[in-house]
ZAMARGU-4260 file (C-alpha; in steps of 0.2 Angstrom, whole numbers, plus 5000, padded with zeros to 4 digits):
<rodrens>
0) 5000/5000/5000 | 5007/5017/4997 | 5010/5030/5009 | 4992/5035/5015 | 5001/5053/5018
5) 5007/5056/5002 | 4999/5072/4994 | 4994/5059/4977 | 4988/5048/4988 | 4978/5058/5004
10) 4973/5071/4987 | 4965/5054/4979 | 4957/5048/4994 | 4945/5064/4998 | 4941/5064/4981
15) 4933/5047/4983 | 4922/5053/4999 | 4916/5069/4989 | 4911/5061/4974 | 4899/5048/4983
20) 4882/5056/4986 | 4879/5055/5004 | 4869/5070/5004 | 4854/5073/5018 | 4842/5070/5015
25) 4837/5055/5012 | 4858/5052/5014 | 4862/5035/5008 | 4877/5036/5020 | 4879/5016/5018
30) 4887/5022/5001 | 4901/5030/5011 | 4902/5017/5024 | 4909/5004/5011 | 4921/5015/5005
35) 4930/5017/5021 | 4928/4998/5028 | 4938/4994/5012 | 4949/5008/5016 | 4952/5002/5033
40) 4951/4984/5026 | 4966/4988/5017 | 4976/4995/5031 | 4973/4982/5042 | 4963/4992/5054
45) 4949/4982/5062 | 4932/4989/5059 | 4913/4989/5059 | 4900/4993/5048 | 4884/4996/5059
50) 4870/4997/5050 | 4852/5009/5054 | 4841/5004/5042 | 4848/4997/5021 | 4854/5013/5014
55) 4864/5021/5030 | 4875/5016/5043 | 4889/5020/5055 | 4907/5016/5053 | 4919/5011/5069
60) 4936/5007/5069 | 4948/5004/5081 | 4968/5004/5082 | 4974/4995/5098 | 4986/5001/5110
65) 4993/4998/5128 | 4974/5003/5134 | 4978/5016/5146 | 4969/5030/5140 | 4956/5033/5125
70) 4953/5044/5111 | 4940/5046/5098 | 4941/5053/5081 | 4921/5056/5074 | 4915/5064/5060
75) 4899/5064/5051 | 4897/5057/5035 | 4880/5066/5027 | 4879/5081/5018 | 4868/5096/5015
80) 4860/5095/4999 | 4868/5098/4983 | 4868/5115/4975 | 4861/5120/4957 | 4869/5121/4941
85) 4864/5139/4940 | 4871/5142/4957 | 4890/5136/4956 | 4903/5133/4945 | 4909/5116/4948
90) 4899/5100/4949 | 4894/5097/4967 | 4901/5079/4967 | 4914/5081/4952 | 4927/5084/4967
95) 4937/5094/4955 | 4953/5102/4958 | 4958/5119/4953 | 4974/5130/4959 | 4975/5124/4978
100) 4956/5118/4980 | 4945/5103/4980 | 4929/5109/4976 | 4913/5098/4981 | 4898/5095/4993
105) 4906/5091/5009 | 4925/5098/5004 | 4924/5109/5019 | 4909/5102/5030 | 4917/5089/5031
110) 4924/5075/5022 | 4940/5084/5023 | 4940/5083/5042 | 4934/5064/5039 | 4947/5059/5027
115) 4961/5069/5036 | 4956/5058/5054 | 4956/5043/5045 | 4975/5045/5034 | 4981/5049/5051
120) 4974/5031/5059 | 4980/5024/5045 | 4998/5032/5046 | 5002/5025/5065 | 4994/5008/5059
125) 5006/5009/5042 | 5022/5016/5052 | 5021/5003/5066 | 5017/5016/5079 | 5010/5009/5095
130) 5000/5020/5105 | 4999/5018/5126 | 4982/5020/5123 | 4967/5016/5111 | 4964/5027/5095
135) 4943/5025/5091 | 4936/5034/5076 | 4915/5035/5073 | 4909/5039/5057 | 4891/5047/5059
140) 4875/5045/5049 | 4864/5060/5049 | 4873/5072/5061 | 4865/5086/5049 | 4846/5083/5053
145) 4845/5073/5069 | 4862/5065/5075 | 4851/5047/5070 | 4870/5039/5070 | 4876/5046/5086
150) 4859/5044/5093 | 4863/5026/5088 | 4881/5023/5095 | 4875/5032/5113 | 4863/5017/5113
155) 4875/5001/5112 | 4891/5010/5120 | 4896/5025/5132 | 4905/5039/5129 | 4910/5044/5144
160) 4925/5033/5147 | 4932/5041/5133 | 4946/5054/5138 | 4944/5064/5125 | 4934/5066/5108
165) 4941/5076/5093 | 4927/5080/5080 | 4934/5087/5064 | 4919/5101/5057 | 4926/5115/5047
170) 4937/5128/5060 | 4951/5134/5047 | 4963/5124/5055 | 4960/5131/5072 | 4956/5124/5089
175) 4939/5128/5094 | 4932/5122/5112 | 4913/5122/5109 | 4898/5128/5102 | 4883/5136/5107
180) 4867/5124/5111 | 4852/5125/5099 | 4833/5121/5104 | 4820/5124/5092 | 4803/5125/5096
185) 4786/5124/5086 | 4771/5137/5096 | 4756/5135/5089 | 4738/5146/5093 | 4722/5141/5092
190) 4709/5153/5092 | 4691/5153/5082 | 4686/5156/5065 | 4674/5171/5057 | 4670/5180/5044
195) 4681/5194/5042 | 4668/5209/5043 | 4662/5202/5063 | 4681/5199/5070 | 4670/5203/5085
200) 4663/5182/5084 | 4681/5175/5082 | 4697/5174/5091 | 4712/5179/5082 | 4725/5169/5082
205) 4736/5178/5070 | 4733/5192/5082 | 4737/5185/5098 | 4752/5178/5091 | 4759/5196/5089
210) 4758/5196/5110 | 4767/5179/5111 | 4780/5186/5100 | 4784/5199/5109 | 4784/5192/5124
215) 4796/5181/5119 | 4809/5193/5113 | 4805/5202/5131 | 4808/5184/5138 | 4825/5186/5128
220) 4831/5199/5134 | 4831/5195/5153 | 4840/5176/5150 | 4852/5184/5137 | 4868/5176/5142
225) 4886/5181/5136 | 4901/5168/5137 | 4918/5172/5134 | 4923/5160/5122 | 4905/5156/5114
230) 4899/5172/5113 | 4881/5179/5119 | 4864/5168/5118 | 4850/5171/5108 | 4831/5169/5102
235) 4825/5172/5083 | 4806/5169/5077 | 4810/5163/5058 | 4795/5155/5053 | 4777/5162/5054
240) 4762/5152/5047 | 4744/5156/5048 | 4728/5162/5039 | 4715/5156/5028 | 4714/5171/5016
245) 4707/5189/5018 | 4692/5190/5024 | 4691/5175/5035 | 4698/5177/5055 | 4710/5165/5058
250) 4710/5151/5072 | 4727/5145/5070 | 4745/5153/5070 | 4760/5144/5072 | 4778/5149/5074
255) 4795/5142/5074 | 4808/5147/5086 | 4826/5146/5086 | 4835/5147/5102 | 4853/5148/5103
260) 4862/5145/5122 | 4880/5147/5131 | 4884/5138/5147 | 4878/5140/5161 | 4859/5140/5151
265) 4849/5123/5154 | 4837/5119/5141 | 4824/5112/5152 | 4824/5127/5162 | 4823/5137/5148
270) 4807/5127/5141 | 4797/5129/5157 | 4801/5147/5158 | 4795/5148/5143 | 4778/5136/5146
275) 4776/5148/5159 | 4775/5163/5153 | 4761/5154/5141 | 4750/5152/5154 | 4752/5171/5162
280) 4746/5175/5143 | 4731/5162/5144 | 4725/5168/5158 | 4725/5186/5150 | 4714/5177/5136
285) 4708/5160/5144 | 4701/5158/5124 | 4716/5154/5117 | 4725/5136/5116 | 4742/5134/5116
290) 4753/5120/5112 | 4772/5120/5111 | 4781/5105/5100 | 4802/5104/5102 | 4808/5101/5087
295) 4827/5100/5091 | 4837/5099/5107 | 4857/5101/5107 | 4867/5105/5121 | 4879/5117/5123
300) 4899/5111/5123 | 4910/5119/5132 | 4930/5109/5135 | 4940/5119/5150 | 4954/5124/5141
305) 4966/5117/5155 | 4961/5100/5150 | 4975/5091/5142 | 4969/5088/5126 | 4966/5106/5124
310) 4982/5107/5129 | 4991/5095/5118 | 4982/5103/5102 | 4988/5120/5105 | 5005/5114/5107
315) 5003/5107/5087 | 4996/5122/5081 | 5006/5137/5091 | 4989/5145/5095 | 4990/5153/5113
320) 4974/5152/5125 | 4968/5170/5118 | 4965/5162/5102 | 4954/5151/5107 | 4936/5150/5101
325) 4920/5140/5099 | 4914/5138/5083 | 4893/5144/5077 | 4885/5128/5074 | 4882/5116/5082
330) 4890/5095/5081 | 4886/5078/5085 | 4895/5083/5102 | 4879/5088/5109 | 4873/5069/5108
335) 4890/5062/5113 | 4894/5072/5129 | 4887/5068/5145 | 4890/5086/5156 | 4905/5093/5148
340) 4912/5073/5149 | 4921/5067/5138 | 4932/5084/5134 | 4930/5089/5115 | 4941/5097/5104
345) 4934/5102/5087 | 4947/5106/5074 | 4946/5104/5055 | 4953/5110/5037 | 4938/5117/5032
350) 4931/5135/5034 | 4915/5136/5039 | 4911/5149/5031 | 4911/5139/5015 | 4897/5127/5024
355) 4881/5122/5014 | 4889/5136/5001 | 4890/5133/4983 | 4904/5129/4976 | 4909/5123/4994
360) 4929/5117/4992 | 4944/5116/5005 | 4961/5121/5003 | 4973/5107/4998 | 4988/5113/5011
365) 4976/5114/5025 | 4969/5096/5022 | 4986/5089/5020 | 4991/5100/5036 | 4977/5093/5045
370) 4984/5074/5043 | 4999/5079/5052 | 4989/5087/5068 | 4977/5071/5069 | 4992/5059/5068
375) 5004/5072/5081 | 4989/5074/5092 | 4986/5054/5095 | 5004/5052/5098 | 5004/5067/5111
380) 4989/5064/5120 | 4991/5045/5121 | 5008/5043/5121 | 5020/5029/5114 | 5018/5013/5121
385) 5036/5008/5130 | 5044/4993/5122
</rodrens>
C-alpha cells in the first residue's frame, strides 16, 4: 500500500468521499460506509460497519494500544444538499481540483476533516506506531438533521470513558472548544374562526400571536447570556404560518423558534420558563390554546481549556489560549457528551464559512496539514507505548 500521507495519495482519497452522494436527506450514507471499511480493510485496521436501516450506517474502527487511555476521532458522514447548476461553477460531486482547492459537497463540512482523521489512523497503523492507549474513530450517519447515528452509537456504547473526543467540522485549521446549544421549538395558537367583517365572533389567532412574539423577545432579553469563548445567547422567530385568506379570522397561528444558548443556560429550564410565561398569557385570554412541540434539542459544549487535550492541540498548532474559540454551529458533540464529559476538541481543514455554500471546496495545504495534527495529536495525547 502506498504511503496514506502522500499528497497523490491523501489528494485521491477525499476525492473518493466527495464524489459519493451521501447528501441529507434522504443520505444514503451506507454508500460512504463501504468506502471506508475497504479503506480500513486495506490498512489492516479492524472495523465495523453498523447498519440503521439498508441505505445508511455507521462506521467504527479501532487501532489497539497499551489501553491506558482513550481517544475518539468522529465525523459525520452526510451532507447538506447539493447545489444547482445555476448556482456554482463546479459540479457538486465532480470533486474537481483547481489551483489549491478541491471543490465539492462536503469539501469543507466535512469529508475533509473525515478523510484527514482517517489518513492519520491509518499512518500510525502503516508506520508501526503503537499508541499507550486506544485510538477509536466513529463515522456518523445523519449528524445534519438529527444526529440518528450518534443517537445510535449512545445506545450500544458510552462515551464517557472516553478521555477525549476530537470532532473534525470545518474551524480553518484552528482549535475551537465548543459551540453554542440549539433548541428549536414549534408554538402554535388556536383561536376561532369568522368572517372577516364580525372579527367581533372569532378569536384571532394571528393576532394573539403578535403578544406571544413579543413576549418572547422580552423573555429574551432577561435570560440573554454572554460567554467568553461562545459568545452571547439568543432567540429568533424565523417561521410564521397562519391564515385562511382575507376575509376570514384566523384560528390558528404557528411559529418556529430558534434558540441559541451558552453555558451556564439549561434547556429544560429554559422550556418551562417559557411554558410559563404561556400560561400568564392564557390567563389574560383564557380563549386561546396553546401547544408548544420541540423540534430539536442540542446542548451546549464547552471543554476547559486546561484539559490536556486542549492542551496537547495548541501545542501542534502554536495557538495561545487568547485564540481560542467556539465555533457557530452546532455538532454531533451535543449527543455524545454527558455534562462537559468526555472533553471535546473540534478542529478541521475546512472554513466554515464555506458550509452548505455553493461551490463549497477546501484548501489542499490545509487538508494535508490537518493529517499531520490528527496523527501528532494521537501520539501526544496517548503517548508511545514503552517497548
Amino acid at each position: 500500500m502506498r504511503d496514506v500521507r502522500s499528497r497523490e495519495y491523501a489528494v485521491s482519497f477525499l476525492q473518493k468521499l466527495i464524489a459519493t452522494d451521501t447528501c441529507n436527506p434522504p443520505g444514503n450514507e451506507h454508500r460512504l460506509s463501504l468506502v471506508l471499511e475497504s479503506f480500513l480493510n486495506e490498512t489492516g485496521i479492524p472495523c465495523e460497519v453498523v447498519p440503521l436501516d439498508r441505505t445508511r450506517s455507521n462506521v467504527t474502527a479501532e487501532l489497539k494500544g497499551g489501553g491506558r487511555k482513550q481517544l475518539m476521532f468522529c465525523g459525520h458522514m452526510d451532507t447538506v444538499s447539493p447545489w444547482s447548476a445555476s448556482a456554482g461553477h463546479y459540479t457538486p460531486h465532480g470533486a474537481d481540483i483547481s489551483g489549491n482547492r478541491i471543490y465539492g459537497r462536503g469539501a469543507s463540512d466535512m469529508k475533509s476533516g473525515l478523510a484527514a482523521m482517517l489518513l492519520a489512523m491509518a499512518s500510525l497503523r502503516q508506520d508501526g506506531i503503537r499508541l499507550d492507549g486506544e485510538l477509536l474513530f466513529l463515522a456518523t450517519a445523519g449528524e445534519e438533521v438529527d444526529s440518528c447515528g450518534a443517537r445510535m452509537y449512545l445506545d450500544h456504547h458510552s462515551t464517557r470513558e472516553l478521555d477525549g473526543l476530537v470532532i473534525g467540522e470545518p474551524t480553518s485549521g484552528k482549535v475551537a472548544l465548543g459551540h453554542k446549544g440549539a433548541l428549536w421549538l414549534r408554538i402554535s395558537l388556536y383561536g376561532k374562526s369568522a368572517h372577516g367583517s364580525m372579527p367581533e365572533f372569532g378569536l384571532n389567532a394571528v393576532e394573539g400571536m403578535m403578544e406571544l412574539i413579543a413576549l418572547l423577545r422580552s423573555h429574551a432579553l432577561e435570560w440573554k447570556t454572554d460567554h467568553p469563548v461562545l459568545g452571547t445567547g439568543s432567540l429568533s422567530v424565523n417561521m410564521i404560518a397562519g391564515g385562511v385568506q382575507t376575509n376570514v379570522i384566523p384560528d390558528r397561528c404557528a411559529i418556529d423558534v430558534d434558540i441559541r444558548t451558552v453555558p451556564p443556560q439549561n434547556h429544560a429550564s429554559l422550556l418551562e420558563e417559557i411554558e410559563h410565561r404561556l400560561l400568564e398569557l392564557k390567563k389574560l385570554n383564557p380563549q386561546y390554546r396553546y401547544e408548544i412541540e420541540q423540534l430539536l434539542d442540542r446542548s451546549p459544549v464547552h471543554t476547559d481549556p486546561n484539559e490536556e487535550l486542549i492542551a496537547a492541540a495548541l501545542e501542534i498548532t502554536g495557538q495561545s489560549r487568547g485564540e481560542l474559540k467556539g465555533v457557530p454551529y452546532y455538532t454531533d458533540g451535543s449527543v455524545l457528551h454527558h455534562a462537559g464529559k468526555p472533553p471535546i476538541l473540534i478542529y478541521g481543514p475546512g472554513d466554515e464559512k464555506l458550509a452548505h455554500q455553493p461551490d463549497e471546496w477546501v484548501d489542499i495545504d490545509a487538508y494535508m496539514a490537518s493529517i499531520t495534527f490528527y496523527r501528532e495529536l494521537a501520539i501526544r495525547f496517548l503517548g508511545l507505548e514503552q517497548a
